[in-house]
N, CA, C and O atoms as CSV, one atom per row, in Angstrom:
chain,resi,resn,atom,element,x,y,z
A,1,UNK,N,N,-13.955,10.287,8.492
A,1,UNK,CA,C,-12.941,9.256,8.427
A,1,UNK,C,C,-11.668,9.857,7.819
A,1,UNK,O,O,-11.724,10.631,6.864
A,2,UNK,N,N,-10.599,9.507,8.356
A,2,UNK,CA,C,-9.646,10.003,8.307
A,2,UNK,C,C,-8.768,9.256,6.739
A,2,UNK,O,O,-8.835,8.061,6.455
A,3,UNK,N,N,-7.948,10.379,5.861
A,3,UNK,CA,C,-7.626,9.183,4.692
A,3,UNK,C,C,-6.189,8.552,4.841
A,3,UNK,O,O,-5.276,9.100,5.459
A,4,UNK,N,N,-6.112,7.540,4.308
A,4,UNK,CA,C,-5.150,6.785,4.633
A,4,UNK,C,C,-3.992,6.869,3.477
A,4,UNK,O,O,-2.869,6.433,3.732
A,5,UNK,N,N,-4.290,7.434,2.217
A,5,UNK,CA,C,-3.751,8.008,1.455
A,5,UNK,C,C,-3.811,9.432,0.859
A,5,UNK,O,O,-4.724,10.207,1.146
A,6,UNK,N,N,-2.912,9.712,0.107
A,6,UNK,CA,C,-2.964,11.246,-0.727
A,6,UNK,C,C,-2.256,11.111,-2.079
A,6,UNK,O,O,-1.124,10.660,-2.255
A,7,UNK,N,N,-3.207,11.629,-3.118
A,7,UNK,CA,C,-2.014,11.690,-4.364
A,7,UNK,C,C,-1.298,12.700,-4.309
A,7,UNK,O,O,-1.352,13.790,-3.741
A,8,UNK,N,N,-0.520,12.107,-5.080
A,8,UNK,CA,C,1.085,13.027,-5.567
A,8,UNK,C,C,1.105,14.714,-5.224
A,8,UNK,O,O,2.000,15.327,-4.642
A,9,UNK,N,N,-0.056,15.203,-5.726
A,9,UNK,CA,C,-0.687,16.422,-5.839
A,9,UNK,C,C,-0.988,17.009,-4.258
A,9,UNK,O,O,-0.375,17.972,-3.797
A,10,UNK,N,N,-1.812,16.417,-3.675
A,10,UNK,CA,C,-2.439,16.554,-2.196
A,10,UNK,C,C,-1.303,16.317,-0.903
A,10,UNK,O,O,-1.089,16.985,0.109
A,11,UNK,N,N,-0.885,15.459,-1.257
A,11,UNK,CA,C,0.673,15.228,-0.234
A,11,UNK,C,C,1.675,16.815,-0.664
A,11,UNK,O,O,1.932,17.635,0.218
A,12,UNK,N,N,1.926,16.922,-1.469
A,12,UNK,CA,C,2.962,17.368,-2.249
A,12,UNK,C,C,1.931,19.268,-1.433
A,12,UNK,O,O,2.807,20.049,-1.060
A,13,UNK,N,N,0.654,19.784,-1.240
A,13,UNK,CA,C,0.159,20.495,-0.945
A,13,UNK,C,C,0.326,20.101,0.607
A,13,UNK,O,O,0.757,21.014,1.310
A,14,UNK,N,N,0.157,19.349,1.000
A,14,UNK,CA,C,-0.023,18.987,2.211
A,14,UNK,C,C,1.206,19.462,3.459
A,14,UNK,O,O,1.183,20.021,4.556
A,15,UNK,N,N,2.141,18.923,2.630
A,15,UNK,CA,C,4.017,19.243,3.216
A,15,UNK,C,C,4.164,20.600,2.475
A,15,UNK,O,O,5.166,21.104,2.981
A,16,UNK,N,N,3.617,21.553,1.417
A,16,UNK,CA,C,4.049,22.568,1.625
A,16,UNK,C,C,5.490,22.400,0.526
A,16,UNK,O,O,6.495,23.109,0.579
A,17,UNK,N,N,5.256,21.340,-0.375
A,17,UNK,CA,C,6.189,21.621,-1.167
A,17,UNK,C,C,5.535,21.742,-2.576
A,17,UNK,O,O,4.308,21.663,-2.623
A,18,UNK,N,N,6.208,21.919,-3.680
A,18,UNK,CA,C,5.678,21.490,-5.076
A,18,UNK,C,C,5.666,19.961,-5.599
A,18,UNK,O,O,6.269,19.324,-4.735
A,19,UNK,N,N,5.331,19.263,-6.422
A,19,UNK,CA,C,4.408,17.994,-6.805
A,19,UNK,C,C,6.755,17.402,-8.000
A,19,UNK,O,O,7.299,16.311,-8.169
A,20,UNK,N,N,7.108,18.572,-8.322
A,20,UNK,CA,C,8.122,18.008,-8.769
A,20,UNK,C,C,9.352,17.771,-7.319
A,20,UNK,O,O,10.106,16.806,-7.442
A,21,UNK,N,N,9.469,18.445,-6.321
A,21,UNK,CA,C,9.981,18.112,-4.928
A,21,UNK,C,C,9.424,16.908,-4.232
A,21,UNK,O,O,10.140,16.493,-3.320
A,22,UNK,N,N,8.737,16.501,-4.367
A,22,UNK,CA,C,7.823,15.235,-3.851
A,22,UNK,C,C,8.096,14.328,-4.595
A,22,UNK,O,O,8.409,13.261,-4.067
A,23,UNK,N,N,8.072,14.448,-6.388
A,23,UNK,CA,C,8.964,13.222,-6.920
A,23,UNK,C,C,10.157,13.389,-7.105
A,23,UNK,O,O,10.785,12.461,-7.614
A,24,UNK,N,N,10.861,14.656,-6.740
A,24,UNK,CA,C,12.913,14.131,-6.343
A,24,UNK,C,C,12.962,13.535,-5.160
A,24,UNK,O,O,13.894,12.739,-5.042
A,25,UNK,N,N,11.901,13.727,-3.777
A,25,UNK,CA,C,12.144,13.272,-2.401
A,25,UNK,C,C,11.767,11.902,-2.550
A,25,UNK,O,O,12.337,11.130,-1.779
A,26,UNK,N,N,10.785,11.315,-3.512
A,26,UNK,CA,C,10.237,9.965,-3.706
A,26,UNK,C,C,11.772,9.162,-4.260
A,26,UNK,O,O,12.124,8.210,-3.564
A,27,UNK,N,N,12.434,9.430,-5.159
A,27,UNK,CA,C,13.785,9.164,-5.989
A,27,UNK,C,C,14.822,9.347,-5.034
A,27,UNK,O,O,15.680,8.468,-4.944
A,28,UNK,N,N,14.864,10.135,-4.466
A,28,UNK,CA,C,15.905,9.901,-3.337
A,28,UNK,C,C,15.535,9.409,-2.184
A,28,UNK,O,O,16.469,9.009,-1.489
A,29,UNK,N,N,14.300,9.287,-1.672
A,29,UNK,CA,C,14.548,8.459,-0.499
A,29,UNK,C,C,14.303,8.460,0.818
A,29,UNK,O,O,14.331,7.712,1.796
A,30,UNK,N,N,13.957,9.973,0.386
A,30,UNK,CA,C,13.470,10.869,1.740
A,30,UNK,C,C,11.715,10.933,1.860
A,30,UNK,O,O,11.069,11.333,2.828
A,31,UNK,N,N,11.256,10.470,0.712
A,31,UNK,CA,C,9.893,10.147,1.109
A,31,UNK,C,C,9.243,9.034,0.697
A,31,UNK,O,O,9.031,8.948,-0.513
A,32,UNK,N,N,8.820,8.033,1.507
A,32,UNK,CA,C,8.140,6.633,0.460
A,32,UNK,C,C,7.161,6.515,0.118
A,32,UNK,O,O,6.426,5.871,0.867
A,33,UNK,N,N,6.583,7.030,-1.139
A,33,UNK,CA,C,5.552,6.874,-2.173
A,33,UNK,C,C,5.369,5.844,-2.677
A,33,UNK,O,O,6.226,5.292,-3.367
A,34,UNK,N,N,4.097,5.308,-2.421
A,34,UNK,CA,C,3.188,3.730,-3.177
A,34,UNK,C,C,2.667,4.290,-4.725
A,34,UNK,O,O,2.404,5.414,-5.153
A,35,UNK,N,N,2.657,3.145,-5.236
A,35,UNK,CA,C,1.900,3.451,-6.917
A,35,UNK,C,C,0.813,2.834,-6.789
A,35,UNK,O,O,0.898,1.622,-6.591
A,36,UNK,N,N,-0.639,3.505,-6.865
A,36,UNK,CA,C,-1.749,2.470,-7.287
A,36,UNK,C,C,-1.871,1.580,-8.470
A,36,UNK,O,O,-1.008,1.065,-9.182
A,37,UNK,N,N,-3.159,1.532,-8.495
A,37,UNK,CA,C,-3.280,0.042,-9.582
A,37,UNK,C,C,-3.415,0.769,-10.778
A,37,UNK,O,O,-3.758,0.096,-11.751
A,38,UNK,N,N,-3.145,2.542,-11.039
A,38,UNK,CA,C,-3.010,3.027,-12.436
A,38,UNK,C,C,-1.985,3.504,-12.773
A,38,UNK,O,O,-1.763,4.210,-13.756
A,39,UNK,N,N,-0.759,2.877,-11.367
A,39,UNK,CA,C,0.483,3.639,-11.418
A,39,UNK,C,C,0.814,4.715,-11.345
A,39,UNK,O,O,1.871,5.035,-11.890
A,40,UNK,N,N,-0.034,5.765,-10.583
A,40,UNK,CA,C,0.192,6.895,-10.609
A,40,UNK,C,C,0.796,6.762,-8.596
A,40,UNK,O,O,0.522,5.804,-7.874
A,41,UNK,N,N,1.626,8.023,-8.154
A,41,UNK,CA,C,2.230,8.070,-7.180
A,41,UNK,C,C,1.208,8.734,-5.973
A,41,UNK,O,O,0.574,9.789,-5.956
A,42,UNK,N,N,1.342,7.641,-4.984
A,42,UNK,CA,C,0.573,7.614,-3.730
A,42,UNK,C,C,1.687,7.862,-2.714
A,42,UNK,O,O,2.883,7.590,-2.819
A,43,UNK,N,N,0.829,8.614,-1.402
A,43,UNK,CA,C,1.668,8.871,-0.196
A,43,UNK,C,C,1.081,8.230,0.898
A,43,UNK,O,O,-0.042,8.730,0.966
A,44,UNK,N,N,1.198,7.442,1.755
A,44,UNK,CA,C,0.388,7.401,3.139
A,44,UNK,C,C,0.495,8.348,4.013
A,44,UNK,O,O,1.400,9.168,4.168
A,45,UNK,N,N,-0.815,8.141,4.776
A,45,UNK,CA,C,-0.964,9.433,5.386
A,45,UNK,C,C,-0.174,9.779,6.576
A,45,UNK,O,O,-0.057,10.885,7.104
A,46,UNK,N,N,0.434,8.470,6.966
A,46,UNK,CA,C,1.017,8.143,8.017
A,46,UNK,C,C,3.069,8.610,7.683
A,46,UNK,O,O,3.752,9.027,8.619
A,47,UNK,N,N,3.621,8.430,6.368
A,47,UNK,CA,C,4.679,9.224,5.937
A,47,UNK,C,C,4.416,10.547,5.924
A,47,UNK,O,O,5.390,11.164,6.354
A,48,UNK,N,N,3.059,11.609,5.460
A,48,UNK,CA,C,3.250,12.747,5.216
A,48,UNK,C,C,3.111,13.248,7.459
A,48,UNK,O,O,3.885,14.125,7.841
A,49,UNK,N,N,2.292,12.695,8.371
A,49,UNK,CA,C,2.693,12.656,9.284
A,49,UNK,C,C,3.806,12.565,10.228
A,49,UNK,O,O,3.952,13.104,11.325
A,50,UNK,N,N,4.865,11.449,9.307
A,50,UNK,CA,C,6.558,11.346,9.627
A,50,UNK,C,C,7.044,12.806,9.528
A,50,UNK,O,O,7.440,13.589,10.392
A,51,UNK,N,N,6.849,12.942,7.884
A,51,UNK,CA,C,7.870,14.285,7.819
A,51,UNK,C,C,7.351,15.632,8.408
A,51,UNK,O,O,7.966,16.683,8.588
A,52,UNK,N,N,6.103,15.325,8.650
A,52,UNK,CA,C,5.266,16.938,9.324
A,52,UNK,C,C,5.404,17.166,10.805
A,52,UNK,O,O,5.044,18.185,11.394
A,53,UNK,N,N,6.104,15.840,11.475
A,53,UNK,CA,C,6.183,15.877,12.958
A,53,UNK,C,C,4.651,15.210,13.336
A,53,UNK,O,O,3.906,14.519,12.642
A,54,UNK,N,N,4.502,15.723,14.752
A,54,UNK,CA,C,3.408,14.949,15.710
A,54,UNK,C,C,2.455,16.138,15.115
A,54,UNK,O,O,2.715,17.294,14.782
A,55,UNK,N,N,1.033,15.245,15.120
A,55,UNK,CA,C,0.020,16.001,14.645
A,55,UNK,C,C,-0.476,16.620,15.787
A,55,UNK,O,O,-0.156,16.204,16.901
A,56,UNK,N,N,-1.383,17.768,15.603
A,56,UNK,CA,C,-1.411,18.710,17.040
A,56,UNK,C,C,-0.610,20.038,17.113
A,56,UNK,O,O,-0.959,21.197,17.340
A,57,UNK,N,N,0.480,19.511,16.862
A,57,UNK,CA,C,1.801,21.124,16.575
A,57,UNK,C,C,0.845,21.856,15.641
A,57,UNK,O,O,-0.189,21.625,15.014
A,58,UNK,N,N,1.986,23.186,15.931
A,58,UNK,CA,C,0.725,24.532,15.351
A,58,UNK,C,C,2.187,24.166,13.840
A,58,UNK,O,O,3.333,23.741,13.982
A,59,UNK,N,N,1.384,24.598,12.466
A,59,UNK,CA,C,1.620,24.354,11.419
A,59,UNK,C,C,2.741,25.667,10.924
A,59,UNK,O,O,2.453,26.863,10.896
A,60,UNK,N,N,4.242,24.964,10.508
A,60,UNK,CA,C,4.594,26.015,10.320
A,60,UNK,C,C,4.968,25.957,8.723
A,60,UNK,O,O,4.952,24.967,7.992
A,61,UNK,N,N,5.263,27.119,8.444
A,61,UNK,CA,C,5.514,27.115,6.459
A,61,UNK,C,C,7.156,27.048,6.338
A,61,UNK,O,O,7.685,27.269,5.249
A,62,UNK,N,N,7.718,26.821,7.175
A,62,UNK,CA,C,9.376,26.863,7.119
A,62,UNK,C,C,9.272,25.397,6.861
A,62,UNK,O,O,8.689,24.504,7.474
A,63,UNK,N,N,10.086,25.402,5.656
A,63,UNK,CA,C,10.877,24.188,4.902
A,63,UNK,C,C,11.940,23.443,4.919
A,63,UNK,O,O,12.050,22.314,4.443
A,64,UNK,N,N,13.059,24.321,5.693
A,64,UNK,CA,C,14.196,23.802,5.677
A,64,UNK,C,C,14.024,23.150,7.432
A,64,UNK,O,O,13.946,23.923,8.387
A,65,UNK,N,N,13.997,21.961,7.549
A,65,UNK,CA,C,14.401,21.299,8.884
A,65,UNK,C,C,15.778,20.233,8.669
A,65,UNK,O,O,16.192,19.468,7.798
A,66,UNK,N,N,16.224,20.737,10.134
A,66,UNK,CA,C,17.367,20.045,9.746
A,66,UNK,C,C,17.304,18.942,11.516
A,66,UNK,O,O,17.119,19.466,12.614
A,67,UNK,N,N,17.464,17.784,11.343
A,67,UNK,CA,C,17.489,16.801,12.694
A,67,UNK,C,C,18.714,16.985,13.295
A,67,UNK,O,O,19.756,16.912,12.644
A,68,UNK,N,N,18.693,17.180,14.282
A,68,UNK,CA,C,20.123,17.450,15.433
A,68,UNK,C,C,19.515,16.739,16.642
A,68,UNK,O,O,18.457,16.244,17.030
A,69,UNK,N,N,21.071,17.022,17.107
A,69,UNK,CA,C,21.015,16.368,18.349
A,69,UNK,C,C,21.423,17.931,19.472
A,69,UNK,O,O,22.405,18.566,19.089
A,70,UNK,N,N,20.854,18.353,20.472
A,70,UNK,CA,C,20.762,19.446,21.248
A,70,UNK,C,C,22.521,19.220,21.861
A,70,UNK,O,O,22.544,18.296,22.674
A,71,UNK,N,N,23.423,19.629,21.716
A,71,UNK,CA,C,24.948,19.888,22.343
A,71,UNK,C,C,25.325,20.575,23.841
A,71,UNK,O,O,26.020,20.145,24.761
A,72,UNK,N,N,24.538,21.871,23.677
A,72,UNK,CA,C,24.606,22.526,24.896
A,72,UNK,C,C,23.316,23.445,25.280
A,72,UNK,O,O,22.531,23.485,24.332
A,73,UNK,N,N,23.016,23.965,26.067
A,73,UNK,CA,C,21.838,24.792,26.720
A,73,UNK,C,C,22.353,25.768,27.608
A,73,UNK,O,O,22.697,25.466,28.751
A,74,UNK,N,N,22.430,26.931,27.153
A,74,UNK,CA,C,22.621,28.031,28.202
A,74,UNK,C,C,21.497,28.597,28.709
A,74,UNK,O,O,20.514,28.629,27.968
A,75,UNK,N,N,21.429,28.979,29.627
A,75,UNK,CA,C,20.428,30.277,30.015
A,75,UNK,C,C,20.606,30.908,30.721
A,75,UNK,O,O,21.034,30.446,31.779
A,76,UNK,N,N,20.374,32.512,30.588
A,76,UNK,CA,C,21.102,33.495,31.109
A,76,UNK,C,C,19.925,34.545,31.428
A,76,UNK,O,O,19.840,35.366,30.515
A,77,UNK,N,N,19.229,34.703,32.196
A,77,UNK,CA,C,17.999,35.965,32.432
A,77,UNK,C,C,16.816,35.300,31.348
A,77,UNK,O,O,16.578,34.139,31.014
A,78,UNK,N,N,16.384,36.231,31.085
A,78,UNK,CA,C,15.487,36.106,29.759
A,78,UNK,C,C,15.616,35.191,28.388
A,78,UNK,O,O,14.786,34.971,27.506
A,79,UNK,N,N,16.510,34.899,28.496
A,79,UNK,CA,C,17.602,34.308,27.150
A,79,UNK,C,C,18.320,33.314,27.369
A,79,UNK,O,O,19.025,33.240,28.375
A,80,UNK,N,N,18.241,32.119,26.201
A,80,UNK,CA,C,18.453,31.136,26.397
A,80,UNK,C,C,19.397,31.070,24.856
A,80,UNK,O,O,18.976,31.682,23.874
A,81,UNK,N,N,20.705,30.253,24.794
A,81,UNK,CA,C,21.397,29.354,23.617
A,81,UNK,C,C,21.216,28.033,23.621
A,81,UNK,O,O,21.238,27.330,24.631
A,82,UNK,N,N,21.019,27.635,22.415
A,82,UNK,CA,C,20.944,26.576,22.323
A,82,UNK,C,C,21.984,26.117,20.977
A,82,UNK,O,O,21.867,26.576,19.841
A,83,UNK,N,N,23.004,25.113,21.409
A,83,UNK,CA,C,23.846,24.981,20.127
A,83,UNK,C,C,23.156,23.362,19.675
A,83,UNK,O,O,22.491,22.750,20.510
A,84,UNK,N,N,23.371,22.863,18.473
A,84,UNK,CA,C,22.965,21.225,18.462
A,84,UNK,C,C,23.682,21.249,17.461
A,84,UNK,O,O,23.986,22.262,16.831
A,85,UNK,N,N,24.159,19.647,17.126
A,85,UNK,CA,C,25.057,19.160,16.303
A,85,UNK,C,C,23.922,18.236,14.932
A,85,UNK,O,O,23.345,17.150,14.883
A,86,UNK,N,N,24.106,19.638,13.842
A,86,UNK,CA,C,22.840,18.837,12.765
A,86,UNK,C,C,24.144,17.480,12.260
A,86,UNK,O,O,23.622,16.366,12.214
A,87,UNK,N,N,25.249,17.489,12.005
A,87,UNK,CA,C,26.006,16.291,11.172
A,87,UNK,C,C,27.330,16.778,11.354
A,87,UNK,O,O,27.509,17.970,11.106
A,88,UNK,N,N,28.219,16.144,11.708
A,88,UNK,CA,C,29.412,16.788,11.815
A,88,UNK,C,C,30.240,17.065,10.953
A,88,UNK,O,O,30.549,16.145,10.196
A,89,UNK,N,N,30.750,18.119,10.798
A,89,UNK,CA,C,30.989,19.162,11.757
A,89,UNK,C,C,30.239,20.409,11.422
A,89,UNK,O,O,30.725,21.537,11.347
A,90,UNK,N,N,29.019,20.075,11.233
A,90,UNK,CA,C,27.923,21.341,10.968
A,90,UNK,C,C,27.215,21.478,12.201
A,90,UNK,O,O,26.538,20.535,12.612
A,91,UNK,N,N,27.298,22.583,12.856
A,91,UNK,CA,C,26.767,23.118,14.150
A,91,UNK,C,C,25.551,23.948,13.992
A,91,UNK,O,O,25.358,24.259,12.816
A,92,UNK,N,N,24.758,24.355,14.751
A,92,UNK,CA,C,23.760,25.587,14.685
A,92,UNK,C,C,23.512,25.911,16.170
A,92,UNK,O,O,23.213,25.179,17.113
A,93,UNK,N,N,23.739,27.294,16.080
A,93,UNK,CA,C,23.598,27.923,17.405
A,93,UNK,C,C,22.100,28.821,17.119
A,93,UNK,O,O,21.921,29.639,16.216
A,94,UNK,N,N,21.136,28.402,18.151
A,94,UNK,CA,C,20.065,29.413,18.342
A,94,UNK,C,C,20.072,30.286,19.575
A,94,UNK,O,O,20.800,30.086,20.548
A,95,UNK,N,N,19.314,31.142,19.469
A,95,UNK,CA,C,19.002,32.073,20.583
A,95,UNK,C,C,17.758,32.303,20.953
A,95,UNK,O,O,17.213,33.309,20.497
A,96,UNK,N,N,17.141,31.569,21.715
A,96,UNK,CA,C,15.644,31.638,22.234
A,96,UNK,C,C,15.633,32.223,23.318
A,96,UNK,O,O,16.551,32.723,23.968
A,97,UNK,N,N,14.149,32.118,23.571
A,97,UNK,CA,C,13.712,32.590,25.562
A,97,UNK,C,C,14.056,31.584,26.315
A,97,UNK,O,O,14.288,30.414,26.009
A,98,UNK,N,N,14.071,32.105,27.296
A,98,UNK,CA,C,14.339,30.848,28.797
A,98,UNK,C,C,12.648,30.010,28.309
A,98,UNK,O,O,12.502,28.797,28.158
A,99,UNK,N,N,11.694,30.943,28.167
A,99,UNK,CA,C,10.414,29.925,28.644
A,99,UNK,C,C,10.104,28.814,27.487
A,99,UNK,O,O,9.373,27.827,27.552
A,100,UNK,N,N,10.806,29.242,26.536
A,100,UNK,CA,C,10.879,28.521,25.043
A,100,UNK,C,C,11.785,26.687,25.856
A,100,UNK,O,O,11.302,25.604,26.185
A,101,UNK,N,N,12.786,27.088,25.857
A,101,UNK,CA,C,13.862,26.140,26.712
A,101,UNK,C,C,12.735,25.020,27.889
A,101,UNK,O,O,12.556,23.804,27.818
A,102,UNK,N,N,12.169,26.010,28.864
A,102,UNK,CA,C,11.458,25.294,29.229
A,102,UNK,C,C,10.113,24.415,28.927
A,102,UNK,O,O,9.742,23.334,29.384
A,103,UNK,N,N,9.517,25.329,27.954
A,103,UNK,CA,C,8.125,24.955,27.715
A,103,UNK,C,C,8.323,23.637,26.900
A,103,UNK,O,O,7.452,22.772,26.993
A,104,UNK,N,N,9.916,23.336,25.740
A,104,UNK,CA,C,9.934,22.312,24.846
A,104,UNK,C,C,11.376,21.485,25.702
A,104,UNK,O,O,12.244,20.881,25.072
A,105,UNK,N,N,11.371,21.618,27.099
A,105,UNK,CA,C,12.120,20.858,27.916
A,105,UNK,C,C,13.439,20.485,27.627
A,105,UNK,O,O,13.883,19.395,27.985
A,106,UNK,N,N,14.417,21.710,26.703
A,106,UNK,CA,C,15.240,21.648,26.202
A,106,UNK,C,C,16.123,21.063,26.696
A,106,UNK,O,O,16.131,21.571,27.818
A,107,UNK,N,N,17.402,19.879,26.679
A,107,UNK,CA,C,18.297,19.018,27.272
A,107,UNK,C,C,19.430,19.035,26.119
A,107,UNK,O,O,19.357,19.129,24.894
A,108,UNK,N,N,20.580,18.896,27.085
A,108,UNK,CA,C,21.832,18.434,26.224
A,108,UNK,C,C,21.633,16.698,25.984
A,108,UNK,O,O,21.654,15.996,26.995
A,109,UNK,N,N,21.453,16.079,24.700
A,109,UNK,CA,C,21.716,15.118,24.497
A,109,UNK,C,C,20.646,14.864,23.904
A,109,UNK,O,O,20.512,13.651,23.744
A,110,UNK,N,N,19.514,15.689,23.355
A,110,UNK,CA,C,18.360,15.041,23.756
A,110,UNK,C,C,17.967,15.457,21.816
A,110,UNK,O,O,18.436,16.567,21.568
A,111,UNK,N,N,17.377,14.921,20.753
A,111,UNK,CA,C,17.290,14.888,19.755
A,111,UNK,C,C,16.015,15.939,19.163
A,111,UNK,O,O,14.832,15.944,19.502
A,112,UNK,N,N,16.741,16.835,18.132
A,112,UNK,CA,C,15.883,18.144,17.930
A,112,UNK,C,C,15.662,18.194,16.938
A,112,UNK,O,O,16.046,17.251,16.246
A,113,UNK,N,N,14.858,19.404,16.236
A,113,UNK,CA,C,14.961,19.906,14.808
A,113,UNK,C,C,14.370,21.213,14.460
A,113,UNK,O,O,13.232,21.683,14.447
A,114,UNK,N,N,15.604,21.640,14.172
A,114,UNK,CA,C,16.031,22.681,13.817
A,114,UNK,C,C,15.279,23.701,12.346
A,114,UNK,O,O,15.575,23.527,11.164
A,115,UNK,N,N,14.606,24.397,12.711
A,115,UNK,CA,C,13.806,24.689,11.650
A,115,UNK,C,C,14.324,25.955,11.067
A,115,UNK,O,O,14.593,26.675,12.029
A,116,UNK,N,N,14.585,26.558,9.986
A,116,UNK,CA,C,15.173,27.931,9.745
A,116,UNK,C,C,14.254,28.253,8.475
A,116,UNK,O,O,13.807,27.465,7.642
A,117,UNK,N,N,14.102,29.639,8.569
A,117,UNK,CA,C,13.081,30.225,7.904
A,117,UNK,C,C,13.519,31.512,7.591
A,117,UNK,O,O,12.941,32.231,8.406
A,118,UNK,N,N,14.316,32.311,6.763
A,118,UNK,CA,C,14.719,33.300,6.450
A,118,UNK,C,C,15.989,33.751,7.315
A,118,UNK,O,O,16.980,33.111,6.964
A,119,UNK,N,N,16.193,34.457,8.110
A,119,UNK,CA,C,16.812,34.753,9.021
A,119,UNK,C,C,16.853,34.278,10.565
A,119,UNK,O,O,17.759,34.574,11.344
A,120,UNK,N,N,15.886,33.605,10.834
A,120,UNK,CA,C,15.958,32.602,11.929
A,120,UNK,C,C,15.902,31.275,12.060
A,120,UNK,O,O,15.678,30.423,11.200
A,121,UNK,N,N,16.131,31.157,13.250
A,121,UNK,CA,C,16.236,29.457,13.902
A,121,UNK,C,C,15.156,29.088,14.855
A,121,UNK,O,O,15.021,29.580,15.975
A,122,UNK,N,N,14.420,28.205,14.331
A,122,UNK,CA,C,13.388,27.605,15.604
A,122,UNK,C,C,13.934,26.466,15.832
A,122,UNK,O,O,14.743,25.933,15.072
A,123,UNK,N,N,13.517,25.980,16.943
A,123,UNK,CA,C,13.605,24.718,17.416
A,123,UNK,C,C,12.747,24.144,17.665
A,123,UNK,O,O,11.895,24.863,18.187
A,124,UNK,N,N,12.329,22.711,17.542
A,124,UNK,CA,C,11.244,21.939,17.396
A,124,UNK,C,C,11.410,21.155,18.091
A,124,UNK,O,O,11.996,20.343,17.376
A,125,UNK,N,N,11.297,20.446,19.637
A,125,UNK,CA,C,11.983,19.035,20.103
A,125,UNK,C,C,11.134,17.844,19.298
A,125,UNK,O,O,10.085,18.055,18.691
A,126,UNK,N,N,11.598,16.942,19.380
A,126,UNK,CA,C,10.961,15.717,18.741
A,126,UNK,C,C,10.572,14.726,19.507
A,126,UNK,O,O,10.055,13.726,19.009
């Protein structure tokens, strides 16, 4: 049976962050945490699912996602750009494969997220 909650601790492992990032994201807003009946901070399983994407995706350890909207799509041989608009006027240009483009049905207009992990850019469609 699948759980329908996680404490503070287990969520906070779960997303791949630390347990004090989970209560600044609870305080700001970006994650909604329940209190049980001892007041200690609960997650549903169904929020740590929100922020992790569709379950099924292969699991990645990159932290920084940013939501965009896909702007333009080139593809040129082997190689594909992809620019998307994370908030304006903050842009991100990637450089993937053509089969990448195809396999996640890449479109201008079409709502993304942008994953960066040291020196690169993935793209995630949503």
């Amino acid at each position: 049976m699948a759980k329908e909650f996680y404490t503070a601790s287990e969520a906070a492992k779960t997303l791949g962050i630390s347990v004090d990032t989970l209560r600044r994201w609870d305080k700001q807003g970006r994650i909604k945490a329940q209190r049980d009946n001892a007041n200690r901070r609960i997650v549903a399983a169904s929020e740590i699912d929100r922020l992790q994407g569709e379950r099924g995706r292969d699991h990645l350890s990159a932290r920084n996602r940013f939501r965009a909207t896909i702007t333009d799509v080139k593809v040129e041989g082997l190689m594909a750009q992809i620019e998307m608009v994370v908030t304006d006027p903050i842009r991100l240009v990637a450089v993937v494969t053509r089969d990448a483009v195809e396999d996640l049905e890449l479109a201008v207009g079409m709502p993304a997220t942008a994953i960066v992990k040291s020196t690169s850019v993935m793209v995630q469609n949503r």
